[in-house]
C-alpha positions in Angstrom: 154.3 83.0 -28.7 155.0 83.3 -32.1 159.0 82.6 -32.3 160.6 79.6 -34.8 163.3 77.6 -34.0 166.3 78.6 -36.1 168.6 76.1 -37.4 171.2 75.9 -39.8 171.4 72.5 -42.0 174.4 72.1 -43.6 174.7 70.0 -47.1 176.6 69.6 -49.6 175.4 72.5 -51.2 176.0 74.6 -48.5 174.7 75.7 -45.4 171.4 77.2 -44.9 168.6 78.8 -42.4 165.6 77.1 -41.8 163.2 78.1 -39.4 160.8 75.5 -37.9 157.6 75.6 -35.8 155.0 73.1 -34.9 154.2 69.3 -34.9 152.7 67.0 -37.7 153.3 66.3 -41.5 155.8 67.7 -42.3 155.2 71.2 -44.9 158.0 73.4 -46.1 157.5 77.0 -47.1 159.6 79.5 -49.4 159.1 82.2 -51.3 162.0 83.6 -54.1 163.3 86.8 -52.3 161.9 87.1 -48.8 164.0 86.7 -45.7 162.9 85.2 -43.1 164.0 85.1 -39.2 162.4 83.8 -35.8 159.7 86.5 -36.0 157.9 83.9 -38.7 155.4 85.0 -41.7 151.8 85.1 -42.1 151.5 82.6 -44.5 153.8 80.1 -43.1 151.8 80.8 -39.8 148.9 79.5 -41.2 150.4 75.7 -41.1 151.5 75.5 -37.5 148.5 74.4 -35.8 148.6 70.9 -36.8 151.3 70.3 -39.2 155.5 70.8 -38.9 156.1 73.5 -41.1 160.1 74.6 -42.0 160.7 77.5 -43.4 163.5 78.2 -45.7 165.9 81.0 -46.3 167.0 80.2 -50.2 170.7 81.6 -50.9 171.6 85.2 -50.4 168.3 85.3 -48.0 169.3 85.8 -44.2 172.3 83.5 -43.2 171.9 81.1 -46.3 174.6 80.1 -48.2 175.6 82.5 -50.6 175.6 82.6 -54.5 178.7 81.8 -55.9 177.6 82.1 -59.2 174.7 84.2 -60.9 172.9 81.1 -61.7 172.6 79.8 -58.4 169.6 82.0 -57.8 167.6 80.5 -60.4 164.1 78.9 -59.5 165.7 75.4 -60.8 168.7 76.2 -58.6 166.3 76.8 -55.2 164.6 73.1 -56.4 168.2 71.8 -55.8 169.0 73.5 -52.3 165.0 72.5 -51.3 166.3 68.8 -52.5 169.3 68.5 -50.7 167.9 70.4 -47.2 164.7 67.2 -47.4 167.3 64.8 -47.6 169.6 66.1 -44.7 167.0 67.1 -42.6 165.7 63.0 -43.1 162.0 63.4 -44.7 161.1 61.1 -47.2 158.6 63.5 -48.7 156.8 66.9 -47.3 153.9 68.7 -48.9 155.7 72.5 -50.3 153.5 75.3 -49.8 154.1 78.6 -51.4 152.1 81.6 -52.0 152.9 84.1 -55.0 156.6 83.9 -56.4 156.9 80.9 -53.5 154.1 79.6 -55.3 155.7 79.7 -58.8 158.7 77.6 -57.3 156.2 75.2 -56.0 154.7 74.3 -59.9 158.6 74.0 -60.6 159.0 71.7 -57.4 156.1 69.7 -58.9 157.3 69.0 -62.3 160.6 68.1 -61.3 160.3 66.7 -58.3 156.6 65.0 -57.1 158.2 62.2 -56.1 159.8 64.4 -52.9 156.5 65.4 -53.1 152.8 64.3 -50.7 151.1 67.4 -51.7 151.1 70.6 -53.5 149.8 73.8 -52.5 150.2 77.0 -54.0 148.7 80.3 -53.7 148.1 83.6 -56.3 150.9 82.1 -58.4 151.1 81.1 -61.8 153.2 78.9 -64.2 154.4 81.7 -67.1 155.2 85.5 -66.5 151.8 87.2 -65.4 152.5 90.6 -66.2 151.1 90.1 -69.7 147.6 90.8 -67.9 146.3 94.3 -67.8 144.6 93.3 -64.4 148.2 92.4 -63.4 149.7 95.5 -61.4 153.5 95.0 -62.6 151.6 95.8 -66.0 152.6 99.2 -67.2 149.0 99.9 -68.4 147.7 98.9 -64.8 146.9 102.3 -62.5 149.0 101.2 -60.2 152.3 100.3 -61.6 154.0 103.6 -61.2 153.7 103.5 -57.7 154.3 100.0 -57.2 157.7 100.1 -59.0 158.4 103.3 -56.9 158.2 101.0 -53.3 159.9 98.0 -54.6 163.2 100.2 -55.6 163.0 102.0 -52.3 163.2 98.7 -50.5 165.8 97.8 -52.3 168.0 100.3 -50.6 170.7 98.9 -48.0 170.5 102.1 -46.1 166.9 102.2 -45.3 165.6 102.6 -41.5 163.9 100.6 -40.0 161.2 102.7 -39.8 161.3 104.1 -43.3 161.3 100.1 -44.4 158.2 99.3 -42.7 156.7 102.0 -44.0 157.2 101.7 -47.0 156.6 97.7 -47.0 153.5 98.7 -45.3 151.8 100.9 -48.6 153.2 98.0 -50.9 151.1 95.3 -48.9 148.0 97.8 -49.3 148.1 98.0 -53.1 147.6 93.9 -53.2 144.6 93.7 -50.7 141.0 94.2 -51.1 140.4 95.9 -48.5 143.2 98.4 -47.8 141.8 100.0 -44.8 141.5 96.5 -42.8 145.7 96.4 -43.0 146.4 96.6 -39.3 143.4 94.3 -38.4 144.8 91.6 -41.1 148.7 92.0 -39.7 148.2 92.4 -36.7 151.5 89.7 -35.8 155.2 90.9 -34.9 156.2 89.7 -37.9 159.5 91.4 -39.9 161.5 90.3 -42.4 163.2 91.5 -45.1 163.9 91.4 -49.3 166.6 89.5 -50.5 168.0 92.5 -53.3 170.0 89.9 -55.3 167.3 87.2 -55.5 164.6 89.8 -56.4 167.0 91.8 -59.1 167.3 88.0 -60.0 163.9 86.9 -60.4 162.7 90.3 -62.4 165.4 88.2 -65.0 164.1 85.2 -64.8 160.8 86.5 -65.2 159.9 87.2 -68.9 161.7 84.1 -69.9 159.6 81.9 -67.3 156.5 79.3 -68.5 156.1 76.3 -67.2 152.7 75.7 -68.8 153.5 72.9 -70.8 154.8 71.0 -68.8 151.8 70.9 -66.0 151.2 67.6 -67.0 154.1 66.4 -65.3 152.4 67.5 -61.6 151.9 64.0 -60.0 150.7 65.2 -56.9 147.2 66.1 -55.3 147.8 69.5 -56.1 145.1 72.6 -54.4 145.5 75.5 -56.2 144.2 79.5 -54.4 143.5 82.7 -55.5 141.8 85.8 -54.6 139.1 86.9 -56.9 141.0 90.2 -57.3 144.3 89.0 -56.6 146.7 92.2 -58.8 150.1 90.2 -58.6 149.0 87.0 -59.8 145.7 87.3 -61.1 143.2 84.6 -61.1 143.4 83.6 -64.5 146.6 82.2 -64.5 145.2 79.7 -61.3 143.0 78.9 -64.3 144.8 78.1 -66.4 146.8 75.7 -63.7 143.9 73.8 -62.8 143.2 73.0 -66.5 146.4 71.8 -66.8 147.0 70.1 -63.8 145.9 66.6 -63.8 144.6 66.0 -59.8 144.3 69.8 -58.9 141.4 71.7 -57.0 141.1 75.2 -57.3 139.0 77.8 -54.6 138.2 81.1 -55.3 138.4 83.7 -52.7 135.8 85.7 -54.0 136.7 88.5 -51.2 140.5 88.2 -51.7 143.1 90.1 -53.1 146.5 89.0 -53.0 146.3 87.3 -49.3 143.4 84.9 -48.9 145.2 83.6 -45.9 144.5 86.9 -44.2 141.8 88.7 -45.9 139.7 85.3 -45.4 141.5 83.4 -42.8 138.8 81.3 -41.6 137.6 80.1 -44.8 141.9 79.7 -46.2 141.8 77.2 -42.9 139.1 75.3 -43.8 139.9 74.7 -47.1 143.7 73.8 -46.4 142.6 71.8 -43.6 139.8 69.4 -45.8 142.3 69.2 -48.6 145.6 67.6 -46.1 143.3 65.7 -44.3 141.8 63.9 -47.7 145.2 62.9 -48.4 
């Protein structure tokens, strides 16, 4: 049975939804504009069988708290709410996973805050805007980009159905794996969830202006960086360039990997994750 256990934790920065599955150290998972419910997520699914993982819907994702301000969706902003949920909730420090723009947050997380933190681990991400890379597909010189810019304003729509959405979601996932035609072997869970408009039309600000590199230095935390050899969203350069300028990082290559090592080579994502919170 796949199904989390929705709570809402209320702070003093508001309320917000956090989903939470499994038993062990404790892991919490994010990403900057996906909303989560009990149905779960792949990547957060890959914690569960020996750790306590809790997932987190940042503000103006699912029932979170809402932005009262424009710069209350800012990646510093979500390091605050992530602060004050630890402290409520009653962990002295949890390891933050996150995987693409949930990754990004995590190499903020890190140089702010490694003293919240036991571990680091963060997935086809990078620490500056990656669309500077040609091999990048939000690059406007990449083959793809038309296309992908197409799907992300469609799912931005409000009145979508529910069909149309999945749909939709279902060619954007494509673009970022390998192996496109293995797409219903790889999600093959009932898992839905949705895009947070505001946070993404937030991010896509944030963006141009965000790097982070120089202050890598500042990651005190065993830190295991992943990346698919052909990763298109975050490509593997800028994991790189993190584990050159992180002091105790790792990095793997999934050498047959696009965007989702976690799915595309599960076994081998498992082991790795597995041998690095267990040298801890």
């Amino acid at each position: 049975m796949n199904t989390w256990e929705k709570n809402s934790i209320n702070t003093s920065r508001g309320t917000f939804e956090v989903f939470v599955k499994g038993e062990g150290m404790s892991i919490c998972v994010t990403h900057l504009y996906s909303s989560f419910n009990e149905s779960g997520d792949y990547f957060a699914d890959s914690f569960t069988h020996n750790h306590k993982v809790y997932l987190v819907n940042l503000r103006e994702s699912g029932g979170s708290e809402k932005a009262h301000e424009p710069y209350q969706l800012s990646m510093l902003e979500a390091l605050f709410d992530l602060e004050e949920i630890r402290e409520t909730i009653g962990i002295a420090k949890w390891t933050f996973a996150g995987h693409s723009t949930g990754g990004m947050l995590g190499i903020m997380y890190g140089i702010y805050f490694s003293d919240s933190l036991d571990s680091l681990l963060v997935i086809g991400a990078a620490a500056r805007d990656y669309t500077f890379s040609t091999n990048c597909i939000y690059n406007p010189d990449h083959p793809q980009f038309t296309r992908m810019q197409e799907l992300i304003e469609i799912l931005k729509q409000s009145g979508l159905s529910d069909q149309k959405r999945k749909d939709i979601s279902i060619e954007r996932t494509k673009l970022s794996l390998h192996q496109s035609a293995r797409y219903e072997q790889l999600f093959d869970k009932n898992i839905h969830k949705k895009m947070s408009a505001a946070r993404m039309n937030f991010f896509n600000r944030e963006l141009p202006i965000f790097d982070v590199t120089q202050k890598l230095k500042l990651i005190t935390v065993p830190t295991l960086i992943i990346c698919g050899k052909h990763d298109v969203q975050c490509p593997l350069q800028y994991s790189m360039e993190m584990k050159e300028n992180i002091f105790e990082s790792d990095l793997v290559i999934f050498r047959e990997s696009n965007h989702y090592p976690f799915l595309e080579e599960k076994q081998l994502f498992q082991a790795e994750i597995d041998k690095f919170l267990k040298g801890l």
